[in-house]
N, C-alpha and C positions, 0 to 999 in steps of 0.2 A: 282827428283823422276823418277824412271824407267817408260817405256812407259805401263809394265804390268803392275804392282803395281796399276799409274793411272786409266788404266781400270779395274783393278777389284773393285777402290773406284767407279769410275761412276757408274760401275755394283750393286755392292751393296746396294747401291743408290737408283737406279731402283728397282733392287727387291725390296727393304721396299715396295715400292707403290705400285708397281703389286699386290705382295701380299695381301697386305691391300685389293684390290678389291674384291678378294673372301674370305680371311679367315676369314671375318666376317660373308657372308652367312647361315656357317653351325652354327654357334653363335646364329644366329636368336631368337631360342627357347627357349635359356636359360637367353639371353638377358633380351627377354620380359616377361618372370616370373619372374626373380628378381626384375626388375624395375618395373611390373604391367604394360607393356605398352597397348595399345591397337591393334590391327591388322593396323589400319589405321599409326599409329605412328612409327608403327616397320618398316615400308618402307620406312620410311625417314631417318633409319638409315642407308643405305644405301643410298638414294638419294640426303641427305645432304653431301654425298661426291661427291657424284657420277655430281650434277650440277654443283658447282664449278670450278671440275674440269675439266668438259669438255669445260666448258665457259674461262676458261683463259688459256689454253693451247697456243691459237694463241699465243694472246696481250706478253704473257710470251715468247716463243720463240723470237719475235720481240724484246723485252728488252735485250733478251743475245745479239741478233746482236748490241744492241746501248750501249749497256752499259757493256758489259763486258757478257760470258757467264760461267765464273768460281763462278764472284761474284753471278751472278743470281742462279747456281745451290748450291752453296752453302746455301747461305739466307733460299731459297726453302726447302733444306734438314733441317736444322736448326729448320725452321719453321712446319714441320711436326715431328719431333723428340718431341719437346717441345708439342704439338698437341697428339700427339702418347701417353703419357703420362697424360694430363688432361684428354682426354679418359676414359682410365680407372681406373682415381680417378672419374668420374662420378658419383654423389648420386643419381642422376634423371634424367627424358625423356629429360627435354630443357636443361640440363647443359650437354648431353650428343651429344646432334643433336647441338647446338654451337659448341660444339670442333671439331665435323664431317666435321662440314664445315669446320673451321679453316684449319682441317686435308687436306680435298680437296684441297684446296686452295696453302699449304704448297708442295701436292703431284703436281701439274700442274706445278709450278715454277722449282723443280726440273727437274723433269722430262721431260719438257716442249725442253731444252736442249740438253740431254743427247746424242742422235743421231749425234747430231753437232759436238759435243766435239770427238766425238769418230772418226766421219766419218776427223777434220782435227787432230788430233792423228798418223793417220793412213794414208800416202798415198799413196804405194805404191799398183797397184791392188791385188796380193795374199795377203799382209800383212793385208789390209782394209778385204779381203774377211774373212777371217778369225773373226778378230776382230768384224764384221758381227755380224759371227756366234757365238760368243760368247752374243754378245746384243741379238742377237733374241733367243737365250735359255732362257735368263732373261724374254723378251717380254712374250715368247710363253709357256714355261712351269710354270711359274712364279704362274699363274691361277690356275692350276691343281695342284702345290704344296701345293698353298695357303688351300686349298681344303683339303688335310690332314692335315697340321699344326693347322688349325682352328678345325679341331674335335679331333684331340688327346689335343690340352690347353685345349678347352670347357670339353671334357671329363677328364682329371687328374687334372688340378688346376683350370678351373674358365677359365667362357669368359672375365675377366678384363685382362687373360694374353697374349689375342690377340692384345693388344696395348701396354701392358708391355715387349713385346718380342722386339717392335720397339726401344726401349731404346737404350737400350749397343749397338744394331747394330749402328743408330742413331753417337751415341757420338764417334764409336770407327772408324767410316769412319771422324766424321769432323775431330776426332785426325791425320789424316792420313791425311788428304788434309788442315790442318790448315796453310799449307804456300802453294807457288806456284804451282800445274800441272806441270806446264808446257805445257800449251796446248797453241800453238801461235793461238791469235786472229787475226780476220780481220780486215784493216785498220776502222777505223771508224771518216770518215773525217764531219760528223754531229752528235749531237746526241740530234736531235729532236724528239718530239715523237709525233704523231698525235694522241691529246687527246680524241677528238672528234670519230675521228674513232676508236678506243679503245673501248670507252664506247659503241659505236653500234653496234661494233661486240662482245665484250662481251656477252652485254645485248640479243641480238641474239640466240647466241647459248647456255647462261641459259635459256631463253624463250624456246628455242627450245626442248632442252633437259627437260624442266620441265613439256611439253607438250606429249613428247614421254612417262618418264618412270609412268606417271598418267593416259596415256592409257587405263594400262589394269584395274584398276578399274574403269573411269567411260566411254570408249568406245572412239574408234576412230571419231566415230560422235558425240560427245556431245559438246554440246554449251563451256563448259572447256577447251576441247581439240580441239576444231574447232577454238577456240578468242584466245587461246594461239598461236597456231601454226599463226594464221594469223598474228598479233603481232612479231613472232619471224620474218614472212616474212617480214613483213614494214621495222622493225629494218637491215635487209638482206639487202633489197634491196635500204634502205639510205645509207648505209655502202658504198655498192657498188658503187654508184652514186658517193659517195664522195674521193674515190679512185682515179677514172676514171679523177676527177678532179683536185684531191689535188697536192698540186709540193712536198712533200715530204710524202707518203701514206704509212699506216701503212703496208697492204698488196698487194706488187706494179703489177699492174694489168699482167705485164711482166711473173710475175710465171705460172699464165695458157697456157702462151703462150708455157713452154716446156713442149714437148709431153709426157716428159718420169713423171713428176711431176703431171704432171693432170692424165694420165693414171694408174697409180701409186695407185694414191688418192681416182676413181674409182674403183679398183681393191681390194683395201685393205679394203674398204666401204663393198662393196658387200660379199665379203670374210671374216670378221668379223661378218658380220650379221649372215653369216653361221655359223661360225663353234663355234661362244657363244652358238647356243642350244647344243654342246656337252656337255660345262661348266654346263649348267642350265637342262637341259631337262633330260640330262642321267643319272646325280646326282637324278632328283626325281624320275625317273622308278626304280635307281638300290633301295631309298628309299622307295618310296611309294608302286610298285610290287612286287619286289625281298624279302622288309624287311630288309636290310640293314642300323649298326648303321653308326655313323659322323664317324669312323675310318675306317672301313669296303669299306663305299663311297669312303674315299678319296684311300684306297691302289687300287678298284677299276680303280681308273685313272691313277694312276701311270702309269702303260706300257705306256701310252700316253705320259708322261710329261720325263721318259725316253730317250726313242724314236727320242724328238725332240732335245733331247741336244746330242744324239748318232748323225742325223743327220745335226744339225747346226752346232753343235763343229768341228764335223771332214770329213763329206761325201760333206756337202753344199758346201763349202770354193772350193774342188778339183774340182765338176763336174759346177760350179760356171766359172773357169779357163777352163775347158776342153769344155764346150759345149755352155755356155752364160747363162748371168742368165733369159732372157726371155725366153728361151728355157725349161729351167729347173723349173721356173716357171708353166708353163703350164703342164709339165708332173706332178707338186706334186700339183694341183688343181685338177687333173683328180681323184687322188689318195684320196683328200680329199670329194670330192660327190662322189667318190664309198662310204667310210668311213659311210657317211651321209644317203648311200643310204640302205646300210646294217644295220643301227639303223631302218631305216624306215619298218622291217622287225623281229621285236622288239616281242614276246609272251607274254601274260598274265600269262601263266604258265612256262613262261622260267626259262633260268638259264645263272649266269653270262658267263660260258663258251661257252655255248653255243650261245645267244644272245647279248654281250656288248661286250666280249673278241676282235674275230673275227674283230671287227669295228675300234678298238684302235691300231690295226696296222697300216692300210692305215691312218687314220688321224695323227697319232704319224711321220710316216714317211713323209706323204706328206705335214705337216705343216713348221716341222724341216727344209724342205727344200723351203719352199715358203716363211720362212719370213726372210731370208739372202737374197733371191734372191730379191725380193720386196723395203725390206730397200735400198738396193744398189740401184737399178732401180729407186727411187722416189729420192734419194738424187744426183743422177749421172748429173739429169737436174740444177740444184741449184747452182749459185754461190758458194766462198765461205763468199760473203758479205752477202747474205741471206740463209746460209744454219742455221740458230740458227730458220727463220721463216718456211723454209723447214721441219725442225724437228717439232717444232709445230704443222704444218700444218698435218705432219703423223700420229701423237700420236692425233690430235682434234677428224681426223679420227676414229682413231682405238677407239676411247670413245662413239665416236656416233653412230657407228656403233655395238658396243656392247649394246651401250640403243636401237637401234631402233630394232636389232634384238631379243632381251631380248622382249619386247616392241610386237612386231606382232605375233612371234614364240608363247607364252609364253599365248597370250589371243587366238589365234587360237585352243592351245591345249587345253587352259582350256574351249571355246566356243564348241568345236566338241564335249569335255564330256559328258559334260553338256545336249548338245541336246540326246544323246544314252542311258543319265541315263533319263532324261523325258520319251524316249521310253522304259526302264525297263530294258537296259540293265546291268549288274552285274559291282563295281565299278569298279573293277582292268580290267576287260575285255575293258570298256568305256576311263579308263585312259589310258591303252596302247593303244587303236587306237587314241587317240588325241595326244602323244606323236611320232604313226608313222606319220601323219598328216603332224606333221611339223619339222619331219626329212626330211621326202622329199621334202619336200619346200624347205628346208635348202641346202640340192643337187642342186635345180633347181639355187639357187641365188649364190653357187661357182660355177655352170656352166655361170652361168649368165658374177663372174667375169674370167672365164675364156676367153668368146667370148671378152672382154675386152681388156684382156690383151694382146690376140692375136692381135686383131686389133692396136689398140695404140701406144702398148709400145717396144720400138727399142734398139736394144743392145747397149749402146755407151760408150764408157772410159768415168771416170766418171773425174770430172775436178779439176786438180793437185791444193793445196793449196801452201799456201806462205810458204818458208821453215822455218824449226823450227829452233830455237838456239840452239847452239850446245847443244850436249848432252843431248837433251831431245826426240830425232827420229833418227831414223834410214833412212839410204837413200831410196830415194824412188824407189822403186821395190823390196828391203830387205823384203823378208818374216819374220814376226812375227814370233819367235820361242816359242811354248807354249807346 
């Protein structure tokens, strides 16, 4: 199988589950009127994906390094295909939030991968850069597409077709990858698995995350969300301990040790938190202000989702080569809190061109180019014995940092309303300054990972993999031709 070919099944791959993160959002509504769900229940249609999968992203990445990361992403896809499907044969709330999970579960093992596969794919640096750029359009625009696909199904046939869309995708990549990649694996001279520490970082980071997205209903100070989080800390910091000691650790304490990996990790935390209240925040101003239906929202985002595949496909990859990608990095962060900062500026009586437009430039461009540069950066530290835990370790990121910034953004806004409707002020007028509230917050915390990045993280050739057999790579330094 060709080296494209390959990546566009990873790719496809990927997308299914990006997807899925949001095209079920704008479904919400019609969800819960079919089924009669209750408001508290409708959240877990979401969170039953959404815990799973940010809990076994590590433990998954780890498995591709021990056991193969073709077989683990395949399994993974398999396993959400079939998930994607019971879905939306759902008759009711619990046979529906079962499969969610399932679905989660299916989408982390996949995806869990994916970055690995690609990064040893590819090793030449333009060819990698490139091939990048093509995974972080998947990453980065994935969201925002998701976003019109889920209100034009919900809207023309039914939110059951937001999980029947996953099918034929599903079946017609495993058709495609049903014999070898071709992707050469890393020696794998053990393949022990530290059971123990699995299950506490698992259990960890579903604590954790079960603690963040139950937040905004019962408060960052409540006894729920104070014993959860303390709990996910214990679970943390047994994990850790048992690293530190263990002779063969699931997550080898070695990885913090490179700058470009930890820095990376921070950067892409802090920068997710931000730039999800696009996803979330701007979808309900252009809704709930503007009046805007689920089609309407999603062509709304489009420019943005555009944008980033204009810049990751084809501008990232060159100025990637030309100028470094730390470099390049920092100038599409800057881009992305002005973005953020120009939402924060947001009218009651506006209009999309005037106040949403203007903003989907700088985030569209300065994302497109932050998450090539970024991917590269965190995987450049990484073996290629643990570059399957490296990818994990990205993607755990980028899930957590979606809950947490979902999580604080999302009860800030609805807390600042709240208080200006007590004082009498008019809703839309209340609603938009809580959504400026924490657009600018949302600025402060990519600035945040900007001082990061800076600090941190270092240009360095990222480290050459074991060569492939023939006929399945190109020499290294042969730029990918796409």
């Amino acid at each position: 199988m060709s080296r494209r070919l390959v990546l566009a099944v990873l790719c496809a791959g990927q997308l299914m589950v990006i997807l899925d993160g949001t095209v079920v959002n704008v479904a919400l509504p019609a969800i819960q009127e079919d089924l009669g769900m209750s408001a508290p229940a409708l959240a877990w249609v979401v969170n039953a994906y959404l815990i799973p999968f940010a809990g076994l992203l590590l433990l998954s990445g780890r498995l591709g390094d021990l056991f193969g990361r073709q077989r683990v992403f395949l399994a993974g896809l398999a396993l959400f295909t079939l998930a994607s499907l019971l879905c939306g044969l759902a008759p009711d709330t619990g046979t529906l939030l079962a499969f969610r999970f399932l679905q989660g579960v299916g989408g982390a093992v996949a995806s869990s991968v994916t970055l690995a596969m690609v990064i040893t794919l590819f090793t030449g640096p333009r060819e990698r850069a490139k091939a990048l750029g093509v995974y972080s359009f998947v990453q980065s625009a994935g969201g925002t597409l998701g976003l019109l696909l889920g209100g034009a199904l919900t809207q023309l046939v039914g939110w059951h077709w937001i999980f029947f869309v996953n099918v034929p995708i599903g079946l017609a990549v495993l058709v495609l990858a049903r014999g070898e990649l071709g992707i050469e694996e890393a020696p794998r001279a053990r393949r022990r698995l530290d059971a123990p520490g699995a299950f506490l970082v698992t259990g960890a980071l579903m604590t954790a995350v079960y603690a963040i997205v139950g937040s905004g209903d019962h408060g960052f100070g409540s006894a729920r969300t104070l014993g959860c989080g303390l709990a996910a800390l214990v679970l943390l910091t047994a994990f850790l301990v048992r690293q530190a000691r263990g002779t063969d650790p699931l997550l080898p304490p070695r990885m913090f040790r490179f700058r470009n990996v930890s820095g990376a990790l921070g950067t892409h935390l802090l920068l997710i938190a931000g730039m999800f209240s696009f996803q979330f925040l701007a979808v309900l101003y252009m809704q709930r202000v503007l009046g805007f239906d689920e089609i309407r929202t999603g062509l709304g985002v489009m420019p943005v989702s555009l944008l980033i595949g204009a810049m990751s496909l084809f501008v990232a990859p060159r100025l990637i080569a030309r100028i470094g990608a730390r470099r390049l990095l920092a100038v599409a962060l800057v881009l992305i809190a002005a973005g953020l900062a120009l939402l924060g500026q947001v009218s009651a009586d506006g209009a999309y061109v005037s106040d949403v437009f203007p903003s989907t430039i700088p985030l569209g461009v300065g994302f497109g180019l932050a998450m090539p540069s970024l991917a590269g950066l965190a995987m450049s530290g990484a073996t290629p014995s643990d570059s399957g835990l490296a990818s994990g370790m990205f993607n755990s990121v980028q899930q957590i940092g979606s809950a947490l910034g979902l999580a604080v953004l999302s009860t800030l806004a609805a807390s600042h309303t709240r208080t200006l409707r007590a004082g009498g002020t008019a809703e839309p007028s209340a609603l938009t300054e809580g959504y400026q509230l924490s657009f600018r917050i949302a600025a402060l915390l990519v600035l945040a990972a900007l001082v990061v990045a800076t600090a941190v993280l270092r240009d360095r050739p990222a480290p050459v993999a074991a060569p492939s057999p023939a006929g399945t790579a190109a020499p290294s330094g042969t730029a990918a031709r796409g």
